[in-house]
Steps between C-alpha positions, in 0.01 A plus 500: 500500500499308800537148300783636284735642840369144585622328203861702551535392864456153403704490187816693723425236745506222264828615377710569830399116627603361180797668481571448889450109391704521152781641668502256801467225233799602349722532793381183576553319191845672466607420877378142423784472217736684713429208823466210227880644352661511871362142556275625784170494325336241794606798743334741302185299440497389898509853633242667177281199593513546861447858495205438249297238687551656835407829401194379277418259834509828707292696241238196479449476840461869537275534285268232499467581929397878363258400262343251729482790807361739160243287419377422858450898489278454206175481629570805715582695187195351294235642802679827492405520134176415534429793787677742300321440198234575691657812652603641144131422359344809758814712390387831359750542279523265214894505416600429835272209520615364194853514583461320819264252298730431269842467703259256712441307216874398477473274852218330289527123500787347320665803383591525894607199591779574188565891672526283812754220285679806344572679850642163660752441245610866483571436877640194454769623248593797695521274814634183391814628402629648836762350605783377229660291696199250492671238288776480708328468852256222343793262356710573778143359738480235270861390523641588793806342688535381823818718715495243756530789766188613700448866646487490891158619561280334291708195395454500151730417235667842351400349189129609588594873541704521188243313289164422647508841655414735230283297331272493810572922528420526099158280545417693805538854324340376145227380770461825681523714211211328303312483828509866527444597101235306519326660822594829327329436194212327643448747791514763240190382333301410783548840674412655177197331433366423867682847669166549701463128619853505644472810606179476701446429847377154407859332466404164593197454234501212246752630215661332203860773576497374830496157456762510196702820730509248798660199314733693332583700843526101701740367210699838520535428901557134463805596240596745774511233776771325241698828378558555924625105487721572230640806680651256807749369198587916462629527829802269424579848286447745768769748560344630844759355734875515487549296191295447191249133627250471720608680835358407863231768431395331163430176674356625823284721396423575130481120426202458788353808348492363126355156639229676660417744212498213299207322740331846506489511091363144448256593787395832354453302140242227756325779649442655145351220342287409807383851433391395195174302656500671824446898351698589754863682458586561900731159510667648154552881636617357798744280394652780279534732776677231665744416258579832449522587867738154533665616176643812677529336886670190395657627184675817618427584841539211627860394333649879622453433796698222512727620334556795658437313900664139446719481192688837550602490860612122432577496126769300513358190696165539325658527108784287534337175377385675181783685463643129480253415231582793332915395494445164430231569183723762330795303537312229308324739285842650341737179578696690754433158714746349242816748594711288654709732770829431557806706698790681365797541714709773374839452487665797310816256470483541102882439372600513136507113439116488577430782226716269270298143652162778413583576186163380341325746755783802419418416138167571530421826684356705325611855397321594213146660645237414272400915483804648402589159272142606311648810414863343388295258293273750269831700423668195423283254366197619342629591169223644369226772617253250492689219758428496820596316852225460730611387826863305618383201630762270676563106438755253493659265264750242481762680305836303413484289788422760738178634685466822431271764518401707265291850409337506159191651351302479140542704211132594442378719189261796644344654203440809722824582437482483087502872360194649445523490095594127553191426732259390267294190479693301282791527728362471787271187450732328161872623554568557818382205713743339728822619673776295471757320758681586825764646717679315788753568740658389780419652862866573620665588154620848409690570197794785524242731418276441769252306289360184527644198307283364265441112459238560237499823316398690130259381241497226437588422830878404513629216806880403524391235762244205490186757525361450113173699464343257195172732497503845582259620358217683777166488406322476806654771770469707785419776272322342211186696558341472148419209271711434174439329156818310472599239173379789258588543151707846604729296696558601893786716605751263707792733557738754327793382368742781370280761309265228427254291618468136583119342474371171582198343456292373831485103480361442846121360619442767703183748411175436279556444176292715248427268250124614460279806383303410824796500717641832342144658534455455880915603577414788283151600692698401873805758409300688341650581143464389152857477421466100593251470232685746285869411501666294261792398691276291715474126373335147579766437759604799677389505822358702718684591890331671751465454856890547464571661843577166662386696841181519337552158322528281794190693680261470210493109502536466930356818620405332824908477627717795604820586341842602607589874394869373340466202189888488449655348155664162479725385224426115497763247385361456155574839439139630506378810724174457782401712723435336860184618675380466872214464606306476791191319661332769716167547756413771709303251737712279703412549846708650796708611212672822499447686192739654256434855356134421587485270188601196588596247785607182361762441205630227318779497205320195367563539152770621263432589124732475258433720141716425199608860374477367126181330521291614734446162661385496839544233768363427857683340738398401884795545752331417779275201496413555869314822443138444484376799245753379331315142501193702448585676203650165350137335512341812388736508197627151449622597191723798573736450815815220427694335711876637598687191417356544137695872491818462252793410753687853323236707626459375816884589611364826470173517728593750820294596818289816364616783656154639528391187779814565658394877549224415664631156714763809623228708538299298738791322634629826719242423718365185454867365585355554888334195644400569794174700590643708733840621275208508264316746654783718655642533175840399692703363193346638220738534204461727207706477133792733510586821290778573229604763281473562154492767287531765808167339649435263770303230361369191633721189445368234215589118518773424247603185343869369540699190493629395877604203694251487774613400827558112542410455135765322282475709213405850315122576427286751371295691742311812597555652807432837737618632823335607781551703786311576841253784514611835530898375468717460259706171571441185355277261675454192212487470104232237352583289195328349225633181339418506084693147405403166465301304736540818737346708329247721732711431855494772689754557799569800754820483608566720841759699608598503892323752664751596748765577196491861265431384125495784274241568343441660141469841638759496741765346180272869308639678780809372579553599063400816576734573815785325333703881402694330244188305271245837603774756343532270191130423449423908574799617212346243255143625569629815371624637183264373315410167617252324732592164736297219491485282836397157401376216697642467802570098543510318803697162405544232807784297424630216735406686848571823372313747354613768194344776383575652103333851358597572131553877399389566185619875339250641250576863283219700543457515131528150438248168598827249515582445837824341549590263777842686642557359878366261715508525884506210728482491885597195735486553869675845590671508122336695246681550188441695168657343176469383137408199504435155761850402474631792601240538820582137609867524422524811728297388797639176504839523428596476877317168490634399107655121551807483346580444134657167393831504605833373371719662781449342864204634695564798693587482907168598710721796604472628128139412435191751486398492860100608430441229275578232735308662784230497309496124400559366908243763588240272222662191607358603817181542434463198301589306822259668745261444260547154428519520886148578522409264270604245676320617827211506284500129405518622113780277351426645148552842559792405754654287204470792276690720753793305587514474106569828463732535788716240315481751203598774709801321663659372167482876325640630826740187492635605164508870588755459773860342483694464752891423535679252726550782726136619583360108443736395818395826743139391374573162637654619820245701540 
């Protein structure tokens, strides 16, 4: 009985690690084909390698140190045998003895040096796996790159935190934690077997436990002494003090403490060994008690009080060098030390020529929100049930002759969304497999209908202008979740034409091609089902997509990089779709750093990724050379990372700053925008990212892209910007911008508004909408009856020295999900106006200030002219002089040149705004 539930344990045994191993061949073998298709096979094999060698390393070393402490135990175990043979031999009752005889008879000899062989690689497997990471931490020790920036405490390069670091923190714990499984195990036995040796008075008497107890014990204090070392470099991550770093407190008192517990440890591991040949354990108890007595003097007690007695009644004098360190290293950490800061004199001297000399700004603002345009696009534009737009992203393109920008989003296929009699295997893995094409729009055009005017619309997609979409056919998404079997003999669906169907055939590289039994055999055992095997629509050369998702695409070959929440769609100028991807070098450890959502505290955009919708194709390029993970990564993986210049000139008009870095930069910036310790510390200028409405909610305010002529720049480019205001108020203080074009790509600049003047802010232009009697009345009687308004983004657009603000209203029937875009409202100054369109905004807040039309009748007497608009123009002309005034005090001929420029500007349009007759010319002379 007892050999057959034997026999079963083994056999069930047998079975689960064989399967365990068949299936983890085949996901191997089948991820191999999937790397080898993709082109990233020498990534695959570099991380599978890595992982393998430096977890079988780990497992080796554990176990061969636990069967080496196991078989110094040996001995111990083979004299306990012998006395309780001896024992069981004067046992009255003969079972019992047996039983004990024969469970003794299993330490016999060889058979236990293989029970002791068994037990260390059981402990080795379940230990040498810990940490998953491993792979990572060892190749980034092994190739590590220099920052060329040193912390200010211990003077080492950051490279050495970021790199060197964790590898000395992952040998320490591997260290520690075989140390201790080791002294468990081993203990275990000896108190078993020699309970009433260690137990008895005699302590100090000649004993094998001891001696083996006692090394293991001095090695365990001598990795101590190193783990307290190690723990200085953790201080540089303290958040004790005012800001995250090392405080005063850190250095002045828990860094002496860790030194000395550290001299205490290696001394404790001395005395224990001396112990050893001295049988005497007073030295070892002693220097115990004392490291546990120093551990609570100088490692709590000691650091509260002074805290609590020199730090806090001086805080400022005593943390204001490492709250400088702590400025200084997050600026660095996050680029904010790369915003260049520059002032912004508002003017509010806007006339009507300078909306006409802005037109490539006016263009571009953008009143289609990409929530309610979601909505407009599904009704619109899906076509079929089983279409569907993911997110709106927002770009730009060259389109006849003009830069423009632009709101589009891909026609995916969710097969979700297929009826439930139509949801069947066939059609979801052989017919239905890729969506197909795009919509586009402008930002700022409405049709009469209060839609958005389509530049590329329908299936297939239909372009009156020089936007051709040569391939649009989606088969790697946002939403393509599952894997497909495309170039099958039942031909894929492509889209409906009429009452019919068109289908197409997939011609691309992209997938493994099933052109084996083998091949089908392990796809068929990895999704598990037979229908691979089984169906006869599946050929030699149809291939096989998965990894689809290209979310999930782009992680599975470079899982060690961070990604950007929004891949937007690009329609390149070969007529092909990609999908552009950010992505982001990333650490946690950069010292004097302050952290982000507790995950992270330094962040690069080091790399964009470009995936070909059609193909699948995935490409790697480095951004920023500079950035050493970035370096890091490219000697790990030589193979995988290329170089920017090598991205196709099409694509690369279309990189942008990720919004998601810019979130953070803002983020960070609020605060981090005060340099000095004591501002700092007061929190005297702290800034926070303003409010807005939408949707009858105040929500925070999100960067947005538009196209702008910065200040002193000589022509229109595409940027992200934000607002801010001060803390706790609601007027504008600065907006930051992010340059996306050219060789200026990734500048940053702040550009400040006067402190002594009121600049609305977004909720004061909210409020000012919501006090206005005649916009509230109209916007409460369309909320009714039926209907709900839709308060879109409200803009802040700086143009010349002038700032605008434009809010779309957006009507939607409750029954309906088409909102239509039915006024826009635009504020300048103390004008706020509600009306259908730009035009109509501009045209009636500046038609006081509108220059006159070209005129075939002499010019009007100054008697006859529009008054306002001439006030307006000496009242800049003014300004411009004062300014170039200053410039000159200054000793800055550039900026002094630039000003009397504009003056000249000034004076001609005021020049041809005024005529004068004989009359008025000669009393002007007199005068």
């Amino acid at each position: 009985m007892k050999f057959i539930r034997r026999s079963i344990f083994i056999i069930v045994a047998l079975v689960l690690i064989l399967s365990s191993l068949f299936f983890a061949g085949i996901k191997f073998y089948t991820d191999w084909l999937w790397f080898a298709n993709t082109g990233y096979l020498s990534v695959f094999k570099t991380i599978f390698f890595t992982k393998v060698w430096s977890q079988v390393s780990i497992g080796i070393l554990f176990a061969i140190f636990i069967f080496i402490n196991l078989l110094l135990t040996k001995k111990e175990i083979l004299n306990f045998k012998e006395k309780e043979k001896f024992v069981n031999n004067n046992i009255d009752n003969d079972q019992l003895a047996a039983e004990r005889n024969q469970l003794l008879e299993v330490v016999n000899g060889k058979r236990l040096t293989w029970v002791f062989l068994g037990i260390s690689v059981l402990v080795s497997l379940l230990f040498g796996s810990i940490n998953s990471d491993t792979w990572l931490i060892v190749k980034e020790f092994l190739n590590g790159s220099s920052f060329g920036i040193t912390d200010p405490i211990f003077n080492n390069d950051i490279g050495f935190y970021i790199f060197t670091l964790p590898f000395y923190k992952l040998t320490y714990q591997l260290l520690t934690t075989m140390l201790v499984v080791s002294g468990v195990i081993t203990g275990g036995i000896y108190l078993f077997i020699n309970s009433k040796d260690l137990l008895s008075e005699n302590i100090t008497a000649d004993s094998r436990a001891k001696y083996h107890l006692s090394v293991l014990v001095a090695l365990f204090m001598l990795l101590k002494a190193g783990g307290y070392w190690l723990s200085r470099y953790n201080l540089l991550y303290s958040d004790r003090g005012v800001v995250f770093g090392a405080s005063y407190t850190d250095i002045n008192a828990n860094l002496l403490a860790l030194k000395i517990l550290a001299v205490i440890s290696a001394i404790v591991a001395i005395f224990m060994i001396i112990s050893i040949f001295t049988r005497n354990l007073k030295l070892v108890f002693g220097g115990i008690v004392a490291l546990i007595i120093v551990s609570i003097i100088l490692g709590s007690v000691y650091p509260a009080l002074i805290q609590q007695f020199r730090v806090e009644p001086n805080e400022i004098a005593k943390e204001s060098p490492y709250i400088k360190h702590n400025i200084k290293f997050t600026k660095l950490a996050y680029n904010l030390d790369e915003i260049e800061e520059k002032e912004f004199p508002v003017d509010e001297d806007l006339i009507a020529e300078d909306i006409k000399d802005n037109a490539a700004t006016i263009n571009n603002i953008r009143l289609w929100d990409s929530r309610p345009l979601k909505q407009t696009y599904s009704q619109l534009q899906e076509m079929r049930l089983y279409y569907n737009f993911g997110n709106v992203d927002i770009d730009r393109y060259n389109i006849n002759g003009e830069y423009r920008q632009v709101m589009l989003s891909a026609r995916e296929l969710n097969q979700d969304q297929l009826p439930n009699r139509a949801s069947t295997w066939i059609n979801r893995k052989l017919k239905y497999t890729h969506g197909f094409g795009l919509a586009m729009n402008y930002v700022n055009q409405i049709t009469s209908e209060g839609f958005p005017e389509f530049l590329i619309k329908n299936i297939p997609p239909e372009s009156s202008l020089d936007l051709k979409v040569k391939e649009p056919r989606i088969y790697f998404g946002e939403q393509t979740n599952n894997y497909v079997i495309a170039n099958n003999r039942s031909k894929e669906f492509d889209y409906p034409v009429g009452d019919n169907n068109a289908y197409n055939d997939y011609q691309g590289p992209g997938g493994v091609e099933l052109n084996s039994i083998i091949r089908k055999l392990a796809f068929a055992f990895r999704f598990g089902t037979a229908k691979l095997i089984l169906n006869s629509d599946i050929q030699d050369d149809s291939r096989l997509l998965f990894y689809r998702n290209i979310k999930k695409r782009i992680n599975r070959i470079a899982p060690f990089l961070g990604y950007d929440g929004d891949p937007y769609l690009v329609l390149n100028d070969d007529g092909r779709l990609y999908w552009i991807q950010d992505a982001y070098t990333l650490t946690n450890m950069y010292p004097y750093s302050e952290p982000f959502n507790d995950s992270l505290n330094y962040i690069r955009n080091s790399v964009k990724i470009v995936i070909d919708a059609y193909t699948g194709e995935v490409n790697y390029y480095i951004v920023d050379k500079s950035d050493p993970l970035a370096k890091t990564y490219s000697k790990i993986f030589p193979q995988l990372f290329k170089q920017f210049t090598q991205m196709p000139e099409g694509l690369k008009k279309h990189i942008r700053y990720p919004e998601d870095l810019f979130k953070i930069q803002s983020q960070l910036y609020k605060t981090y925008h005060m340099e000095d310790p004591i501002v700092f510390y007061n929190k005297e200028d702290l800034w926070t990212i303003p409010n807005e409405k939408f949707s009858g909610s105040s929500i925070q305010m999100e960067p947005y892209y538009t196209i702008m002529k910065l200040p002193d720049e000589e022509k229109e480019e595409f940027i992200l910007m934000l607002p801010f205001t001060p803390s706790k108020k609601n007027n504008m203080i600065s907006w930051l911008a992010a340059k996306s074009d050219g060789e200026d790509y990734g500048k940053l600049i702040l550009y400040k508004f006067p402190k002594q003047r009121l600049i609305y802010g977004p909720m004061q232009i909210e409020a000012r909408i919501d006090q206005d009697s005649n916009i509230s009345q109209k916007l409460s009687l369309w909320n009714q009856r039926g209907s709900r308004v839709i308060r879109g983004n409200l803009l802040v657009i700086p143009i010349e020295q002038s700032i605008l603000y434009v809010e779309p209203i957006y009507l939607q029937a409750n029954q309906s999900q088409l909102p239509q875009m039915k006024r826009v409202i635009v504020a300048y100054g103390d004008e706020l106006v509600m009306t259908r369109n730009l035009d109509a905004a501009f045209a009636k807040i500046f038609e006081s200030t509108a220059p006159p039309e070209k005129e075939t009748q002499p010019k009007a007497k100054i008697k006859d002219k529009d008054l306002i608009g001439i006030k307006n123009l000496t009242k800049r002309a003014l300004n411009f002089y004062n300014q170039a005034q200053d410039s000159l005090r200054k000793g800055d001929w550039g900026e002094y040149g630039k000003r009397v420029n504009r003056l000249q500007q000034i004076l001609e349009r005021l020049n041809s705004e005024v005529a004068l007759d004989s009359n008025q010319e000669s009393n002007l002379k007199a005068e």
